[in-house]
C-alpha positions as CSV (number, residue, x, y, z in Angstrom):
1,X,37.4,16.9,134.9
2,X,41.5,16.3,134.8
3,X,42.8,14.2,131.7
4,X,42.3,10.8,133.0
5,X,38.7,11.1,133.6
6,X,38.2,12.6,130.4
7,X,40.5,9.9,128.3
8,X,38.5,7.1,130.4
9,X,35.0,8.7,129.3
10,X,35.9,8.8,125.8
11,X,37.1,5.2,125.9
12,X,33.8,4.0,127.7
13,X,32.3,6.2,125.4
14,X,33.6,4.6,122.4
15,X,33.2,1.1,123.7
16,X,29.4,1.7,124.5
17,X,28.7,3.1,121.1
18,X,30.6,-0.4,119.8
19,X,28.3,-2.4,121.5
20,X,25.0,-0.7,120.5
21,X,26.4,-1.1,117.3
22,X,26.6,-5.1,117.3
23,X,23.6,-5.1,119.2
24,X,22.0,-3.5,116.4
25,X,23.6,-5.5,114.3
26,X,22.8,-8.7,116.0
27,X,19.5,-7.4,116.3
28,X,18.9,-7.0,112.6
29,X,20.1,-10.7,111.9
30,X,17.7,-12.0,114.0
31,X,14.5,-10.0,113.1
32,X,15.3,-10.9,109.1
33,X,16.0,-14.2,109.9
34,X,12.2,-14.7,112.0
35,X,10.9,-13.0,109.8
36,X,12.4,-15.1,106.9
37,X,12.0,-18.4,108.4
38,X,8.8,-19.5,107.5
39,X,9.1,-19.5,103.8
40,X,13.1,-21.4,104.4
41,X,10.9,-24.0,106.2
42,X,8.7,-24.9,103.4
43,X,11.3,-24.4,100.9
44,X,14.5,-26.3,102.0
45,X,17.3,-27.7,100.0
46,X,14.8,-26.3,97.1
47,X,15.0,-22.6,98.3
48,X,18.5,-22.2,96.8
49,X,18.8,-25.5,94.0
50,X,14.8,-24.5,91.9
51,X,13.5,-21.6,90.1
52,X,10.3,-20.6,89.1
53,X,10.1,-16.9,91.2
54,X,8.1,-15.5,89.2
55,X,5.0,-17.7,89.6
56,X,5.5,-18.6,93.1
57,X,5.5,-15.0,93.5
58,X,2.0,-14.5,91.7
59,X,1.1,-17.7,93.7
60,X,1.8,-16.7,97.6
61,X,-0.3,-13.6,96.7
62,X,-2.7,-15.4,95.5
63,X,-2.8,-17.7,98.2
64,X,-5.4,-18.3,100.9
65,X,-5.4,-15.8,104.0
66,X,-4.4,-18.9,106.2
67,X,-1.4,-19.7,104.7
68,X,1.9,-18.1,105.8
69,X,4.7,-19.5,103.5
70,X,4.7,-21.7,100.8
71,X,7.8,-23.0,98.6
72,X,10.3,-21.1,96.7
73,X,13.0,-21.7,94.2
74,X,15.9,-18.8,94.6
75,X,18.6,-20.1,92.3
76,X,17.3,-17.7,89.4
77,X,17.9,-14.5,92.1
78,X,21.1,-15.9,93.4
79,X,22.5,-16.1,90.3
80,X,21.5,-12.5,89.1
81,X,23.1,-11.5,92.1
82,X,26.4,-12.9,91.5
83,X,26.2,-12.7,87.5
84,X,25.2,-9.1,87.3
85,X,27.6,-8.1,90.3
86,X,30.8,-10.5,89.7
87,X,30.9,-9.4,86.2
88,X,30.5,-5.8,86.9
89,X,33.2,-5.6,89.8
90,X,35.6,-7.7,87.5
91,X,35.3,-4.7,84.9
92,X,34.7,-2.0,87.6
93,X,38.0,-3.7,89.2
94,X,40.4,-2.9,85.8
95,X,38.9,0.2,85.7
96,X,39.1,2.0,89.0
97,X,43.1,0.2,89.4
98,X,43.9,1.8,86.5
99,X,42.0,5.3,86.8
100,X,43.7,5.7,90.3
101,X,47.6,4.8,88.9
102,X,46.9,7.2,86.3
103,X,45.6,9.9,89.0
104,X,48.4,9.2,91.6
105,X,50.9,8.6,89.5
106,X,51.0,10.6,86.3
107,X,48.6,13.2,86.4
108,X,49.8,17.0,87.4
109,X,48.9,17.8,91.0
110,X,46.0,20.2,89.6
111,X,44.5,17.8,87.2
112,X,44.7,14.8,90.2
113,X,42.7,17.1,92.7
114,X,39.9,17.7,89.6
115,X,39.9,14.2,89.0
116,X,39.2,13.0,92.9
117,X,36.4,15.7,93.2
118,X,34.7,14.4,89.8
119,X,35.2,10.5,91.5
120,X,33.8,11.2,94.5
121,X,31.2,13.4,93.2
122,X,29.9,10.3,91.0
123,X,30.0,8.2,94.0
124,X,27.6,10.1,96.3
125,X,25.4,10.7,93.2
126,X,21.9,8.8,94.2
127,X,21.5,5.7,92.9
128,X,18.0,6.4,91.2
129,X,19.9,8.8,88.7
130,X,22.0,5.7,87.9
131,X,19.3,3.8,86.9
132,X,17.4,6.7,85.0
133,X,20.7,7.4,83.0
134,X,20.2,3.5,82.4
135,X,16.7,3.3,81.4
136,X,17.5,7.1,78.7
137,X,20.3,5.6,77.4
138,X,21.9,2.5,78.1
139,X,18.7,0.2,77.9
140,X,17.7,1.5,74.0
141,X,21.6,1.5,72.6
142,X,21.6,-2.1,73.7
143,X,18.3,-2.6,72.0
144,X,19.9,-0.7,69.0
145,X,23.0,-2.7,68.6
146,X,21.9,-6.1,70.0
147,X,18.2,-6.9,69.9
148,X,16.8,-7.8,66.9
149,X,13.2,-8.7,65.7
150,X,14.7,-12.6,64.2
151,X,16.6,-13.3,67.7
152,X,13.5,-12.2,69.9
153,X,11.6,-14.5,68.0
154,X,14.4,-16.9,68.4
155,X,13.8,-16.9,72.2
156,X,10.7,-16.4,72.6
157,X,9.8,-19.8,73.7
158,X,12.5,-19.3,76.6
159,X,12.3,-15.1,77.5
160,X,11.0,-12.3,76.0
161,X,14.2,-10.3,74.7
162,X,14.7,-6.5,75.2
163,X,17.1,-3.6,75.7
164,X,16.4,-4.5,79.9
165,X,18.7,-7.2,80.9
166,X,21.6,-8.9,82.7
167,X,23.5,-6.7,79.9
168,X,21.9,-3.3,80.9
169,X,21.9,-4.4,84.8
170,X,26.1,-4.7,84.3
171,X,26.8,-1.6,82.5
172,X,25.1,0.3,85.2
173,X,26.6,-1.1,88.2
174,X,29.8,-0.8,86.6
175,X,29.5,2.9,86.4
176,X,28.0,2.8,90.1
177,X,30.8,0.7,91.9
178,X,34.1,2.4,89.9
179,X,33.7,5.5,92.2
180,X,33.9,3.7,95.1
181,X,37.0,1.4,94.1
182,X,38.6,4.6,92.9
183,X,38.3,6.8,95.9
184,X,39.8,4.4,97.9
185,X,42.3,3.0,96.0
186,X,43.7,6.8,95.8
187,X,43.7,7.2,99.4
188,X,45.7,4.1,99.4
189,X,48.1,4.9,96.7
190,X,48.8,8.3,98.2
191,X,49.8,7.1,101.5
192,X,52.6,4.9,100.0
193,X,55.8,7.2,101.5
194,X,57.8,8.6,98.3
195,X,60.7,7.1,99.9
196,X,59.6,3.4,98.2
197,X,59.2,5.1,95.0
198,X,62.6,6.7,95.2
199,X,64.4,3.7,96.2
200,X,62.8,1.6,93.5
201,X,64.2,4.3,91.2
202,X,67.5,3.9,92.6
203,X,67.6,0.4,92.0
204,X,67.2,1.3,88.0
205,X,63.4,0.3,88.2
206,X,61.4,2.0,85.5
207,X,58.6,4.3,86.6
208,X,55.6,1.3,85.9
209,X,57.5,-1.1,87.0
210,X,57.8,0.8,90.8
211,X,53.9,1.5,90.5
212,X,53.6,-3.1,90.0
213,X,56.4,-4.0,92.2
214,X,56.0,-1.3,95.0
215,X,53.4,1.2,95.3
216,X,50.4,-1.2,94.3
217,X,51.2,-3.8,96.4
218,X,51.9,-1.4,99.0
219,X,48.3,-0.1,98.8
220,X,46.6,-3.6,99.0
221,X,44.9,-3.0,102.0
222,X,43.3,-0.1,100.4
223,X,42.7,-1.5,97.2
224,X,40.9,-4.7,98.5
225,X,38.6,-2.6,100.5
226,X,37.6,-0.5,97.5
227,X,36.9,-3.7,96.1
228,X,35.0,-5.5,98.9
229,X,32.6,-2.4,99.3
230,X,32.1,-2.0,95.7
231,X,30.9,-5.6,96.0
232,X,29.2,-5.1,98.6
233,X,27.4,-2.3,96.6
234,X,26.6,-4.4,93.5
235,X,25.1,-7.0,95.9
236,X,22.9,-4.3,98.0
237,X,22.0,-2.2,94.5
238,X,17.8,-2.4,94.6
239,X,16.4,0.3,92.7
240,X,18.7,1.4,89.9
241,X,19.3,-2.7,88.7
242,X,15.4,-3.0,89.2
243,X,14.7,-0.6,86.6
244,X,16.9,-2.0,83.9
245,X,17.3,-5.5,85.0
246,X,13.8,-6.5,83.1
247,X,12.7,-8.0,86.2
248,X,12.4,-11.8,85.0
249,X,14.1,-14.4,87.2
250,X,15.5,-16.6,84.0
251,X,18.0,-18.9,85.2
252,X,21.3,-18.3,82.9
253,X,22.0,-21.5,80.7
254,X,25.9,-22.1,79.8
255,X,24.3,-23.2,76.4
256,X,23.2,-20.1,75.3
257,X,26.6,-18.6,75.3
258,X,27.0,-14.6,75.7
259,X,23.4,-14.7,74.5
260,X,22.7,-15.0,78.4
261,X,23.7,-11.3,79.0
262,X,20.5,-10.3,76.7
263,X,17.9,-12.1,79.1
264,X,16.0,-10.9,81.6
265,X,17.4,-10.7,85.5
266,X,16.1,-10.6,88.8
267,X,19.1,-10.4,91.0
268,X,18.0,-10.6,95.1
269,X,17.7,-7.0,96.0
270,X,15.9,-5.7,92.8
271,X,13.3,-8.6,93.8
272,X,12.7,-6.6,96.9
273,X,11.9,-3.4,95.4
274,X,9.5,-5.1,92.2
275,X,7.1,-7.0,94.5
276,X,7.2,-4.9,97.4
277,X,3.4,-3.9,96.5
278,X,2.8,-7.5,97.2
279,X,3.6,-7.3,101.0
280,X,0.6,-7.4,102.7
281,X,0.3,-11.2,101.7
282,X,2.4,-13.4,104.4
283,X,3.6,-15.5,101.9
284,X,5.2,-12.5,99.9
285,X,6.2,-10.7,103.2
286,X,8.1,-14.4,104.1
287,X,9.6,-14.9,100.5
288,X,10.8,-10.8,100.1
289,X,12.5,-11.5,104.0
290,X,14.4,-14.8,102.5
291,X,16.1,-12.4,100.1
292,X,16.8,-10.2,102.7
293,X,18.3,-13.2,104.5
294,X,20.4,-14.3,101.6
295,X,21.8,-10.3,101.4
296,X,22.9,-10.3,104.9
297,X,24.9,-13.7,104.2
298,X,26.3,-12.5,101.2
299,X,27.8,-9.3,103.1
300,X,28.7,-11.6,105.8
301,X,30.6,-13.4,103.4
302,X,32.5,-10.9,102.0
303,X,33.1,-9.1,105.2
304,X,34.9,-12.8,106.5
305,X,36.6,-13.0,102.9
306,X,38.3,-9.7,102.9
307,X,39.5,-10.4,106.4
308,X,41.2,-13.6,105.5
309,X,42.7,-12.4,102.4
310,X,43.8,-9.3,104.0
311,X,45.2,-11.7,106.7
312,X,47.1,-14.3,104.2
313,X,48.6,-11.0,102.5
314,X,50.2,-10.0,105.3
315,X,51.5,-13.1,106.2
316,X,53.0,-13.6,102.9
317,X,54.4,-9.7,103.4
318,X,56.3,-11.3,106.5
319,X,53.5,-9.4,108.9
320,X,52.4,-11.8,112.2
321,X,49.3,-9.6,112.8
């Protein structure tokens, strides 16, 4: 086989592997989405405006064997979803920016190659470890400093109060999506050429203000897609957030203040995990593939997101592609 022959079989190689891939993909979409249907049917505009999980739940098990969907509200899971992960990435965000300047940019060579091994050591560290680390630790100092007997009584009449919560489900996924921002923010911040640094330096810039002005912007690219798969992570998180989440779908009210970070959560993927026993009702099995349905949308969405940010950045950088 000469070189032509071999370049054209790895190209058709590559482009049949890319196919099976969105076919896959494709494929996935629509079995969740079938499978999902019946319960969006009998839901509508209510599926993502109501509440109330937690009974409908108890009810679609309950339910006769005839039945195959019956109405549920989702806005208490959607908005544990975006709660528990938006305010995580925001923090996870400052974090894993500022860890991997520090590692790039003013750590000795030695101490830098430590510090990536420990990252990306955390990062491929299972995610039930995460939650058990939770449940040990994080879930009773939040009791400890937080909780107390006169504020669970205070609730009581709206959720019962403990050290599992929107608060516990945060601190957790923070520690789970840093080492994912970090690992590949520092692969972006080391390919910025030294030549950008040296000329901001010849220009009489001071040392921070080359890593603001030239290397992180720069590294963008890199950075956003740290970002966008530590979101994706948060989103897609099941069984860590499920065992310190408390596993109540309470819909957040803006007049409880802060106060909403001690209540119970349900966000879309831990839902999946806590009432999986419930599956061999059709109702269940209907409702648990509608928050499937919303998890694929969500990723969707970031996937388009990134893309046009990434493509507006590069327009404002002067960049046509």
């Amino acid at each position: 086989m000469n070189k032509k022959a071999k370049w054209d079989f790895a190209k058709y190689g590559i482009q049949l592997l890319s196919f099976v891939s969105i076919a896959i993909i494709f494929f996935i979409f629509i079995f969740v989405f079938y499978r999902a249907w019946p319960a969006l049917k009998v839901s509508g505009i209510g599926f993502f405006t109501q509440g109330g999980f937690d009974t409908q739940i108890q009810d679609a098990f309950n339910s006769e064997s005839g039945v195959k969907a019956i109405p549920f509200g989702m806005l208490g899971l959607i908005l544990g979803t975006l709660l528990s992960t938006g305010i995580a990435l925001g923090f996870a965000t400052l974090l894993g920016i500022g860890a991997s300047v520090t590692i790039c940019e003013f750590l000795p060579a030695k101490a830098a190659r430590l510090m990536i091994a420990l990252v990306r050591l955390l990062a491929s560290i299972p995610s039930v470890l995460f939650g058990l680390i939770g449940l040990i630790i994080v879930v009773p100092i939040i009791e400890k400093l937080f909780i107390t007997t006169d504020l669970q009584i205070a609730y009581l009449d709206q959720f019962q109060m403990s050290g599992q919560n929107l608060l516990a489900a945060v601190i957790v996924l923070i520690f789970m999506i840093v080492p994912t921002i970090v690992s590949l923010s520092v692969d972006a911040i080391k390919a910025v050429p030294k030549s950008y640094r040296e000329t901001g330096f010849a220009f009489g810039m001071t040392r921070f203000r080359v890593i603001k002005k030239i290397v992180l912007p720069s590294a963008r690219s890199g950075i956003i897609a740290g970002v966008i798969l530590g979101a994706g992570r948060g989103i897609g998180e099941a069984i860590a957030v499920s065992m310190v989440c408390g596993g109540l779908s309470f819909i957040p009210n803006i007049k409880l203040g802060l106060t909403n970070l001690l209540a119970p959560t349900l966000p879309l993927a831990a839902a999946i995990v806590n009432k999986s026993e419930a599956m061999g009702s059709a109702p269940v099995e209907a409702a648990l593939f509608s928050c499937g349905a919303l998890l694929l949308l969500m990723g969707a969405a970031l996937s388009i997101g990134a893309g046009i940010i990434e493509k507006r950045m590069r327009k404002a950088a002067g960049y046509n592609a």
